[in-house]
N, C-alpha and C positions, 0 to 999 in steps of 0.2 A: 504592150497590152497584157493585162493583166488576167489569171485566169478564171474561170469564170465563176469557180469556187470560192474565192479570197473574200476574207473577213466582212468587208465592204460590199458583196454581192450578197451574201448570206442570208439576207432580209426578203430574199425572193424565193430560196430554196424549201424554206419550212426549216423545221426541226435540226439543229448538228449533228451530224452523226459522226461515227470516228471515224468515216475514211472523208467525209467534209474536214474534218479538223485535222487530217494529218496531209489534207491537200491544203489549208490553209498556211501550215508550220512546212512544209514541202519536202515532207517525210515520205519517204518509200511505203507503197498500200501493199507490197509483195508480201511483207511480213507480217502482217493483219490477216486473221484468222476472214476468211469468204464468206458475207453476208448476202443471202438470199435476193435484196432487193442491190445488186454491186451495180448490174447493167443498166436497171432503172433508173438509178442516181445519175449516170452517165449523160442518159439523154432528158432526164428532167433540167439538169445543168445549163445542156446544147438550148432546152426551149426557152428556161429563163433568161440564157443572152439575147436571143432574140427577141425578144420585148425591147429590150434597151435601145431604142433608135439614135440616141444620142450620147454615148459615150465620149469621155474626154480625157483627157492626159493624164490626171490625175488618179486615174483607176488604173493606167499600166503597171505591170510588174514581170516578175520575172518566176512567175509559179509554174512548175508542168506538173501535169499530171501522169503519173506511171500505173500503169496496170499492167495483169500479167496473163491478160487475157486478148486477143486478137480482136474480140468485138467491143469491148472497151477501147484500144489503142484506135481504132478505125473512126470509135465514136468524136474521141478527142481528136482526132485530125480532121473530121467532117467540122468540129467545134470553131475550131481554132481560124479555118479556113473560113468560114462564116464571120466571125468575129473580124478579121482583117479586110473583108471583103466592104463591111459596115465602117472601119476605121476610117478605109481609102469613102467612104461618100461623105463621112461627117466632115472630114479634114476637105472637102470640094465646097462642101456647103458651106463651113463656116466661111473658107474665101470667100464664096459669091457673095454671102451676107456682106461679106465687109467691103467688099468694095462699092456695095452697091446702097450702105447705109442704114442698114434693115438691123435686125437684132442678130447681136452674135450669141454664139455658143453658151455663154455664161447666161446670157439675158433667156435664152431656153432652160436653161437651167433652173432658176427662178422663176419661170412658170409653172414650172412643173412637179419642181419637188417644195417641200415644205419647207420654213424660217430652217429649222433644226437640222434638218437635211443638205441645208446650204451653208449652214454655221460648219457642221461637221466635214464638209470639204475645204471652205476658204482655211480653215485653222486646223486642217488634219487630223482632226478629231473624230477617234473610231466610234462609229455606231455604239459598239457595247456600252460605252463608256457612256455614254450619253443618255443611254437608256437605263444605265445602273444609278445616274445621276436624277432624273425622272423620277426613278420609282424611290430613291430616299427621301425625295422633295413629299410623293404621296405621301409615304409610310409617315414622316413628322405630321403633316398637313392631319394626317385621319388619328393621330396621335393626340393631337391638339385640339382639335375639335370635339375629340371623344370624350372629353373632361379626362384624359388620363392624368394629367400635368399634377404635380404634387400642389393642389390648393390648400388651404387650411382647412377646408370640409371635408378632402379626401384624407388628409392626413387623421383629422378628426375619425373619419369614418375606421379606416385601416386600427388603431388604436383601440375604437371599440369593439370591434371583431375579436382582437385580443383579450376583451375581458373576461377574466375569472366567470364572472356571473352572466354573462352572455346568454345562454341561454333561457337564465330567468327573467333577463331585461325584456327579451324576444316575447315573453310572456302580455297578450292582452292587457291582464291586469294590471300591470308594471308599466306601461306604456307613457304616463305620465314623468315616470322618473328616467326610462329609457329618452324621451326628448330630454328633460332635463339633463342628462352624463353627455347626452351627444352635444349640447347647445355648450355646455361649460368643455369640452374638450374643444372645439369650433374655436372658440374665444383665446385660450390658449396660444392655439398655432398663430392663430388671427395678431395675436401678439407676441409671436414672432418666440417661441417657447424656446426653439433648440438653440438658438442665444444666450437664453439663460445662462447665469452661473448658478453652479448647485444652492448657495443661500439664496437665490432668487426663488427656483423651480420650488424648494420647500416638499409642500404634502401637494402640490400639482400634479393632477395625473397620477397621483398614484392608485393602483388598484388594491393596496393595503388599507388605505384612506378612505372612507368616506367623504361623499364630494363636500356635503355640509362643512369639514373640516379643512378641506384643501388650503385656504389663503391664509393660513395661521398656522406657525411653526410650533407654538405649544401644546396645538391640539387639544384645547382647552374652551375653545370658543366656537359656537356652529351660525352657519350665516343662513340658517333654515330654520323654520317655524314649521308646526305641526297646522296641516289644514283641515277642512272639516271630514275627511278619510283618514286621518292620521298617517298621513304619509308627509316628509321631510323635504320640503319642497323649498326651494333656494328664494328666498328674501333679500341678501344682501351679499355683493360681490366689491372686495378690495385689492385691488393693485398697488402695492406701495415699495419704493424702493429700489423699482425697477430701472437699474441703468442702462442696460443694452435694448430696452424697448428705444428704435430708432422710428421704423415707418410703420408700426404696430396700427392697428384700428380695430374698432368694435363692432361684431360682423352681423349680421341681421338674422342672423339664428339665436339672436337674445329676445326675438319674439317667441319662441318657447318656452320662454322662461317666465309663465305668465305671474305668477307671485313676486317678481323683482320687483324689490321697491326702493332701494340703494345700492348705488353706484360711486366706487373711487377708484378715481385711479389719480394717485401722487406722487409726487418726487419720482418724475420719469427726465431724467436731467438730461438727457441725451435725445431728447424728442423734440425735432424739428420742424413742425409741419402745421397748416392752419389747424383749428379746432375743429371743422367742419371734416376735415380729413378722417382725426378721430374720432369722432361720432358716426353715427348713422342716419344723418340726417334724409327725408324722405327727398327724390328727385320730384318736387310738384310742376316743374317745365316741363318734362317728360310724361308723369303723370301725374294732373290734378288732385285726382281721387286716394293718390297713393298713401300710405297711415306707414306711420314710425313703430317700429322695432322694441322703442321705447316708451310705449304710450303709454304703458300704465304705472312708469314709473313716478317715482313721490322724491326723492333724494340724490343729487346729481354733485360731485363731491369731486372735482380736477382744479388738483392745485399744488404750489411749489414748483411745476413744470416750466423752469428756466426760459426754454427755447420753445414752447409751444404760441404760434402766434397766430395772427388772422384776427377779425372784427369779432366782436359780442353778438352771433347769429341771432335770428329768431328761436327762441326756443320752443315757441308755443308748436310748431312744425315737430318737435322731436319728442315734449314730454308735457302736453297740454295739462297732466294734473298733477303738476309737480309744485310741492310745498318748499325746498329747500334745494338753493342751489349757491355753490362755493365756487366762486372760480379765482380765488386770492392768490396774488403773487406768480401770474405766469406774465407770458412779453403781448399780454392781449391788445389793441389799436381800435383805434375807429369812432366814429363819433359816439355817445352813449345814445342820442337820440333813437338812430336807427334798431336799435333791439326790439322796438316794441316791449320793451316790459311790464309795463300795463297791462296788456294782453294774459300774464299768467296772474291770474286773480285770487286764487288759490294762495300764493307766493306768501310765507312766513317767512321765512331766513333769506336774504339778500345780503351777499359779502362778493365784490369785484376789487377788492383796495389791492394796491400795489401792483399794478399793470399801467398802460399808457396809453387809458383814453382819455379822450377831449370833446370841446362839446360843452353844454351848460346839463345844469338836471334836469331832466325833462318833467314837466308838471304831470305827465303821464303815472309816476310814481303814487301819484295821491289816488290813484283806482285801486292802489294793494292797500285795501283797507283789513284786510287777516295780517300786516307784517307787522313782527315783532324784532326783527333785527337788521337793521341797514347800516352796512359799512360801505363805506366806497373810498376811503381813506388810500391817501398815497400814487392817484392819477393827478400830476403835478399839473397838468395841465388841463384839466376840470375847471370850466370859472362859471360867473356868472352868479347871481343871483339866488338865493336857498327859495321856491316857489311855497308860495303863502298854502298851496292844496297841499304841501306835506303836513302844517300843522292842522288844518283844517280837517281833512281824512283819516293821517295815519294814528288813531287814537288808541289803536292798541301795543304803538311803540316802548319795548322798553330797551332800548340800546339803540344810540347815532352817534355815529363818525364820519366826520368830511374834513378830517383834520386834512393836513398837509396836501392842499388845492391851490387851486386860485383863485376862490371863492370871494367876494366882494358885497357892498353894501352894507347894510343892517342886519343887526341880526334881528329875526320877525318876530313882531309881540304874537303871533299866531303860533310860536313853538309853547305857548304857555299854555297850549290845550293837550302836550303829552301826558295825559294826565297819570297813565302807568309808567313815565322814563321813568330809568335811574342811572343812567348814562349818556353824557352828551358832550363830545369830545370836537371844538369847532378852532381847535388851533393851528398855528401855522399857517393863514390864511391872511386875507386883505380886508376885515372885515372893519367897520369903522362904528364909532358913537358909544352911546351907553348900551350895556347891558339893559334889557326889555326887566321893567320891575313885575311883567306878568310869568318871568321866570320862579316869582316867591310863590304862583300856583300849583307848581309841580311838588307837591305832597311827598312823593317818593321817588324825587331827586336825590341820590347822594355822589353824583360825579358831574363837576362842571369845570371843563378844561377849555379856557380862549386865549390862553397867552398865545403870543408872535402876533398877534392883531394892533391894531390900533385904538384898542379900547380904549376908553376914558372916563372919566369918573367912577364915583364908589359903588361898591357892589351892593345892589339893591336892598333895601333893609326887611323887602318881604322875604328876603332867601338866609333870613337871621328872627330870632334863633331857632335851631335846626339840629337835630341830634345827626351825627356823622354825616353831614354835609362836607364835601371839600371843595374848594374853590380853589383852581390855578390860575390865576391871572396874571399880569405883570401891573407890578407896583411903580406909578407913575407918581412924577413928583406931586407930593401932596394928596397922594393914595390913600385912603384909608378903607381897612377892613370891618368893617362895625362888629363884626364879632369883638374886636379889641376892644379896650376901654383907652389905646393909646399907637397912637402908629410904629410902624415896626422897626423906627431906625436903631431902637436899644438889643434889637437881635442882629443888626443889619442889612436888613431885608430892603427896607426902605428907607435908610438913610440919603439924606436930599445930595448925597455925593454921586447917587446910584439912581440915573433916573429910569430902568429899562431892565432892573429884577426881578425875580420869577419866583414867585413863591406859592404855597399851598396852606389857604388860612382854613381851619379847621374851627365849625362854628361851634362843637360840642365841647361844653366848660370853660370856653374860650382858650383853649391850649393851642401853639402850632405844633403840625405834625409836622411836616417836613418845611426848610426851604433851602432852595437850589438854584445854583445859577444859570 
């Protein structure tokens, strides 16, 4: 039986005192300077065993208590005698229980004391220890929840406290520009800063730097416009070249940034993640009403991004009045349908080529009646049909390419209402028949690129003559260019040995500029 001091009884006595902890470690108290309350500790000990109704095996030990006092020595022997008196009933009791089927000692046990309290006897696990373990669990828990955790907005925040000008940021008046330092410092971390390599970081975060100057090494060029306060208010932000941007994203403290109207971020080769990840796109499941970070942006510029994948979202959800968006050459999927692109009406510059969606073109396109440049060139598995509402709508087209698709049919005598193209690149595709002769209404055509098709017959004689028109076709036996006064076989363009040549007949003075195999 262990006494009634020990480590494991402790939790009853209150507070340790040194002559508790030199009866725990079973140190001699003779040497310990005489504390006023010695006696009282003696018989507060004696009361707290006696609470214990059910003591068990696993609390014996081998501690005595020495004192060097006569009514301490009497106290612990009235103790002890107590304690052994309680052993000989628990040790009856627990027989009777058992013979007689009822709950044993252990099963008292667990009624009584708490999970933690039963963990720490079956595994001999000291109290302290468990309570030291406890209170680390809180300390992280209220650590964590207290926003302590190094986020990008604390990091953000921490950095601007450091600044030089802090106190004038702190300033009322300044309060525009103080969101603006803290929204572009956000962004930063957000994108993952301390990664960087030095030619990455640049004039970022520097407090030497003007933030207008940060994303440009020359410091030569400001991404700020002077607004009607004549204050220097950030316009356009560029990320370019960033290879260690991995799980980077753009944090929704870009709603401070309310003058932002251009956005890039390119050649992040090392960024593996949907598109939606790096946006901020609004959670409208969560909440309907919710408004994008990016609402009043105009220019949306993510591209060269290797490994950035996931479908062509709704953009109308992140940048409702946005004129121009680039998302050329990353690993983007999905049908083209689903974007709703329609929806951005607004929409001048449209370039998705070289990525891998599929899908036909959605006649949706023919509502961006403001677009002037559609590429979508190089989604190999793009087919279907070119929809008669593109030529019918997009009237104020000057540049298309749906080169290298799987594009099929005719090409549609309704492309002959682009009445501002000057470029229109439909090769490498399936497309079959003649050339539409309401191509010779395009006035301010001078690029027409269809070879790898299956074109046939001569190139329309309204698209002749024509000062710097070029035509790339494939010269088909018995091709002729009517710019010529004589077929190409004396350059060997279209000699009848070669029925599947590619040349560029140029209708200005009847010269060729180029041909090529």
């Amino acid at each position: 039986m262990a006494a009634a001091g020990s480590g494991r009884h402790r939790r009853h006595v209150g507070p340790t005192t040194t002559r508790s902890r030199a009866f725990q470690s079973n140190e001699s108290m003779d040497s310990l300077p005489e504390e006023p309350w010695a006696d009282e500790e003696a018989e507060v000990i004696g009361r707290s065993s006696r609470r214990h109704k059910h003591p068990t095996s696993k609390w014996s030990g081998g501690g005595h208590l020495q004192t060097s006092s006569s009514r301490q020595r009497a106290a612990e022997k009235k103790r002890r005698g107590h304690q052994h008196h309680i052993s000989e009933q628990v040790s009856l009791t627990s027989h009777d229980e058992n013979n007689s089927g009822d709950h044993t000692a252990p099963d008292i046990l667990k009624e009584r004391n708490p999970w933690w309290c039963i963990c720490c006897l079956q595994f001999k696990i000291p109290l302290w220890w468990m309570g030291t373990f406890g209170l680390a669990l809180w300390i992280i828990l209220m650590f964590y929840l207290s926003g302590s955790v190094e986020t990008p907005q604390a990091e953000a925040y921490q950095w601007y406290r450091g600044h030089p000008q802090f106190a004038s940021l702190e300033n009322p008046k300044h309060s525009e520009r103080k969101k603006q330092v803290f929204a572009l410092a956000t962004l930063c971390y957000s994108m993952e800063y301390n990664d960087w390599t030095p030619d990455e970081q640049g004039y970022w975060l520097s407090y030497d730097v003007n933030e207008c100057y940060w994303w440009n090494q020359t410091n030569n060029i400001s991404m700020c416009n002077d607004n009607n306060n004549n204050a220097s208010m950030v316009t356009w932000i560029q990320f370019q070249n960033n290879a260690n941007i991995v799980n980077g994203s753009v944090p929704n403290e870009m709603q401070l940034l309310s003058d932002l109207a251009i956005l890039e971020l390119n050649n992040m080769s090392a960024y593996h993640h949907p598109l939606t990840e790096l946006l901020p796109f609004p959670d409208l499941e969560e909440d309907p009403e919710a408004t994008s970070p990016l609402q009043h942006l105009q220019g949306l510029f993510v591209t060269n991004n290797a490994l950035l994948a996931g479908v062509v979202p709704n953009f109308t959800q992140l940048a409702p009045n946005m004129t121009h968006l680039d998302l050329h050459n990353n690993a983007l999927t999905g049908n083209l349908q689903a974007a709703d692109l329609g929806l951005l009406t607004l929409l001048q510059y449209l370039d998705l080529s070289d990525n891998a969606l599929t899908g036909t073109l959605p006649t949706e396109l023919g509502l961006l009646t403001q677009l002037t440049h559609l590429d979508l060139h190089g989604n190999h598995q793009l087919e279907g049909t070119i929809p008669r509402e593109l030529g019918q709508a997009l009237t104020s087209l000057h540049y298309l390419d749906l080169s290298l698709n799987s594009l099929y049919g005719t090409i549609v005598t309704d492309m002959g209402r682009f009445s501002q193209i000057h470029t229109i690149k439909l090769f490498e595709n399936n497309f079959r028949g003649q050339l539409p002769s309401e191509l010779g209404l395009l006035t301010t055509l001078t690029a027409l690129e269809v070879y790898g098709n299956y074109i046939t017959g001569p190139i329309p004689d309204e698209l002749c003559p024509r000062d710097h028109l070029v035509v790339v076709t494939e010269c088909q036996l018995g091709h002729r260019c009517p710019c010529m006064e004589m077929e190409l076989d004396a350059f060997g363009g279209c000699d009848t040995n070669f029925s599947n040549c590619t040349s560029e007949c140029s209708c200005h003075e009847g010269s060729i500029h180029h041909i090529h195999w």
